[in-house]
Every structure is written in structure tokens, then in C-alpha cells.
C-alpha positions, 0 to 999 in steps of 0.5 A: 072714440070720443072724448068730450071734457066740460070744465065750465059754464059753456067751456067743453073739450072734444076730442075725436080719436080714431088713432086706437081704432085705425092702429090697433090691428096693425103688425107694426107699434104706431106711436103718439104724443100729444100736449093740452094746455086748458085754462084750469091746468096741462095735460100730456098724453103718449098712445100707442097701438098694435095688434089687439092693444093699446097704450096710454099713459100720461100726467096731468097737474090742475091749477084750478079746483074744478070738477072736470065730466067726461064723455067717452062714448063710440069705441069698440070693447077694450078691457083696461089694466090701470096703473096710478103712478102718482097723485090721487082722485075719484071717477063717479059712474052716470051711466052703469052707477058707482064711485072708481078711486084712484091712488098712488101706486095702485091699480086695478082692471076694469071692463066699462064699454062706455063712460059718461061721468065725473072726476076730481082730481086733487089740486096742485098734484101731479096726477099720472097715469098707465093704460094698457087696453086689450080688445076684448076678443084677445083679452079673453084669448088670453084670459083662457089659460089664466087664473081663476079670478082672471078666468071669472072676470073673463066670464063676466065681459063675454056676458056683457056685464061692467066689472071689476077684477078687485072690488079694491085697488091693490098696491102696485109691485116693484115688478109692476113698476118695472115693466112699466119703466121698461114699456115707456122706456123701450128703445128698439123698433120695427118688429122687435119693438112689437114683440116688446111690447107684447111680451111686456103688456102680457107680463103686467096681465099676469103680474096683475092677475097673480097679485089679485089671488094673492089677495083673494087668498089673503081676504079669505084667510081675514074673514074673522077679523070685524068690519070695525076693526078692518077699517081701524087698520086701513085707518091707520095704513092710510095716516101712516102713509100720510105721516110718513116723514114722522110717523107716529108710534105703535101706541099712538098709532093704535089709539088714533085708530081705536083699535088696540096694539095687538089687532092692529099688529094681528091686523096689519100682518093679516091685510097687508102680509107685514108688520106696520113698520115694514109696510112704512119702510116699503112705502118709502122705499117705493116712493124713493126709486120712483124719485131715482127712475125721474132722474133729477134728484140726488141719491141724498136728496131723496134720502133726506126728504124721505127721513132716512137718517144718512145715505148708508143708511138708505142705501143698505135698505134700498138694496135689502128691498131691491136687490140694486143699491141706488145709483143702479137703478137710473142705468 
């Protein structure tokens, strides 16, 4: 694979990685850590292959507002799950055409056999990010005895066409969070480390997958809602998330997204499977493990910085929602 960065006038990054191609069909994990400093910001990247896949996570963070275009061309057909862990931005599509968003704790699946295009990323945000990447030949093994949607989306990369699984990234899971803390985190070797990893990569496949006719059942379910009144709701669940420290009431919210309270409680309920305040409580209390899984903040410290009004308080709602209290989950 090459990968080529243009960042300025006459500066560009290249960047020729045969690590995946010359790893990927081993029996044994073959690990790699690089660190990039550029002249607008730092990047850190951590790959690993084996047997028919390849991992790759990482975090950037940009010192500079620049629009960064990419070239990732010469690299044999992968199938790729992509995980936002935190930060935001966007990737436009030269090659196939169309616009990939990216946010916070959410993800999606796509097949794109050769990228040349642009991205922005938001300055002074910490941008990172989780891979897993299938060679496709085991992608569609696997997808064989999968769901339906997985199944359809299987059918769509054998006949070579550039596709999503959801045409909307959807909101990563605890259980999705989890076994990708437990794939960075792995602490054996040799064999056992394989089938680790293995069995990891393949429980976020169907993790994805599931969540995808979760949905899918959903969207079906939403049909009568109007195209107006949807986008009041995504609206509002996004100056919701954006206010959460001191978020605004029902009434309030409603009349900011010019819809009314019953459509937007109807609404919510309907898109999201929860009442607007749940969705909230369930956003910060996702951001806050993700804080504790950092480990360099205090049990109060978060507490405080996400509103709760005494650690108690936090604690008994961090462990309704995850069944741990706090101090677990950094064990």
C-alpha cells in the first residue's frame, strides 16, 4: 500500500507500507508502532496482522487548520469496520464520488478498493481512531453465515461495487467499546495471542452486524415520521450532545428544533429507542468510562466535569448502565 499526504504547497508525505501485505497471511500477530511528527500536528499509529486481517488504530491531533489529501492506492481488496473513538471530521471520495462523516463513538463498514481524496479534521481535537480490515476473501467467508444485511452487503463487494453497510454511522455500543479496549489491551502471545485476537475481531463483526438490523428494524418501524420532522430530531440529539453539561429543557429544546414536544419525545423514542433524556444520561455516561478506561482522571473529576451533582450520584448511574461501579473499570 501507498499512502501519499499533501499538506502544502510542494510539502507531501509518502508513505509505502508493505507491513499488511507481507503479514497478513501469517499464523503468528506481527506487531508495529509508529510515531509522525508533520509541521502542522502529530500522529501515532499502532498495526498488526494475521491471518486474513489487519488492525490499525491510532490518534491524531492538528496544531494547524489544514485540509490534508490523501492517496491510498496499490493494496490488495480489504473490507474495513471503522470505529471513531473520539474527535470528528469528514473524508470526500475523488475517485467513486460522495462525502464519509465521522464522529464521536460512532462507526460504520465500508468496502473502497482505492481512495484519493480529502479530509478535515477539526483543529485542536484529538482525532482517534479503530480498524479492523478483512481481506475480502475471508470477509466474505465469514459473511456466509451472517445477517441478512451483512449477507447483502457480502453480495455487493463480490460483484465489485463501493458500498457501505449503513448509509448512516450508527452509535458505537459498550459491548463495542469493550472488545476494542480488550484488542489494544491484549496481554498474551505467541498462539494464544492469534486466537485472541481472532475471536475479538469477529465478536466486533457481529456486534456490527447485529446493531445494523437493529437499525434497519428501527428505520422500518420510523417510516411515517416526515423528512422535516426527522431532521428536527437529529437537530436536536445533536445540540443536545453539544450542551450536555447544561442542557436545555424539553420545551426549549422542542422550540430550537421547530418541532413540537410530543414529535420530539414520539420521535426520539422512535430513532434513538430512548426518551431525549435517556439518550443524554447514556452519552455521558459513555463518555465518562472512556475517560476512566484513560486512566488519568479521578472518579470525581469526571463526575464533576460531566454535571453530575456528587460522585454517589454518578456512581449509582454508572453502574445501573453498566453493571461495574466506576473504580471496576480501570481493573
Amino acid at each position: 500500500m501507498q499512502i501519499s499526504i499533501n499538506y502544502g504547497a510542494g510539502e507531501r508525505f509518502v508513505m509505502s507500507d508493505h507491513f499488511y501485505r507481507d503479514n497478513i497471511g501469517r499464523p503468528l500477530v506481527t506487531e508495529k508502532r509508529d510515531i509522525f511528527s508533520f509541521p502542522f500536528g502529530d500522529a501515532e499509529l499502532v498495526r498488526l496482522a494475521f491471518a486474513g486481517v489487519y488492525i490499525v488504530y491510532g490518534d491524531m491531533q492538528l496544531y494547524e487548520s489544514r485540509r490534508l489529501q490523501f492517496e491510498m492506492t496499490d493494496h490488495d481488496d480489504l473490507v474495513e469496520m471503522h470505529f471513531t473513538l473520539s474527535g470528528s471530521g469528514s473524508m470526500s471520495d475523488d475517485i467513486y464520488g460522495g462525502q464519509y462523516h465521522f464522529k464521536e463513538n460512532e462507526h460504520n463498514m465500508h468496502y473502497m478498493p482505492r481512495f484519493i481524496g480529502t479530509g478535515d479534521y477539526q483543529l485542536h481535537q484529538r482525532y482517534k481512531f479503530f480498524e479492523v480490515h478483512f481481506a475480502t476473501p475471508f470477509f466474505l467467508e465469514l459473511a456466509q453465515s451472517g445477517s441478512p444485511g451483512l449477507r447483502k452487503f457480502a453480495e455487493l463487494i463480490g460483484s465489485g461495487k463501493v458500498t457501505v453497510l449503513s448509509q448512516q454511522n450508527l452509535p458505537m455500543s459498550f459491548a463495542m467499546h469493550q472488545c476494542i479496549y480488550d484488542i489494544m489491551n491484549c496481554g498474551v502471545e505467541g498462539g494464544l495471542k492469534l486466537l485472541f485476537l481472532q475471536s475479538k475481531c469477529v465478536e466486533l463483526l457481529a456486534l456490527q452486524a447485529q446493531m445494523y438490523e437493529e437499525a434497519a428494524s428501527k428505520s422500518s418501524r420510523c417510516l411515517s415520521t416526515s423528512g422535516h420532522d426527522k431532521e428536527s430530531i437529529l437537530y436536536a440529539k445533536e445540540y443536545l450532545i453539544q450542551h450536555a453539561l447544561q442542557p436545555p429543557s424539553l420545551t426549549e429544546l422542542a422550540k430550537l428544533a421547530g418541532i413540537n414536544e410530543f414529535k420530539l419525545k414520539q420521535g426520539f423514542k422512535q430513532v434513538f429507542n430512548n426518551t431525549v433524556f435517556g439518550y443524554l444520561s447514556d452519552y455521558k455516561l459513555n463518555q465518562a468510562r472512556e475517560l476512566l478506561l484513560r486512566g488519568d482522571t479521578a472518579i470525581k473529576e469526571v463526575a464533576d466535569n460531566l454535571g453530575y451533582s456528587s460522585v454517589q450520584h454518578f456512581s449509582n448511574a454508572f453502574r445501573k448502565k453498566f453493571g461495574v461501579p466506576p473504580g471496576k473499570v480501570r481493573k
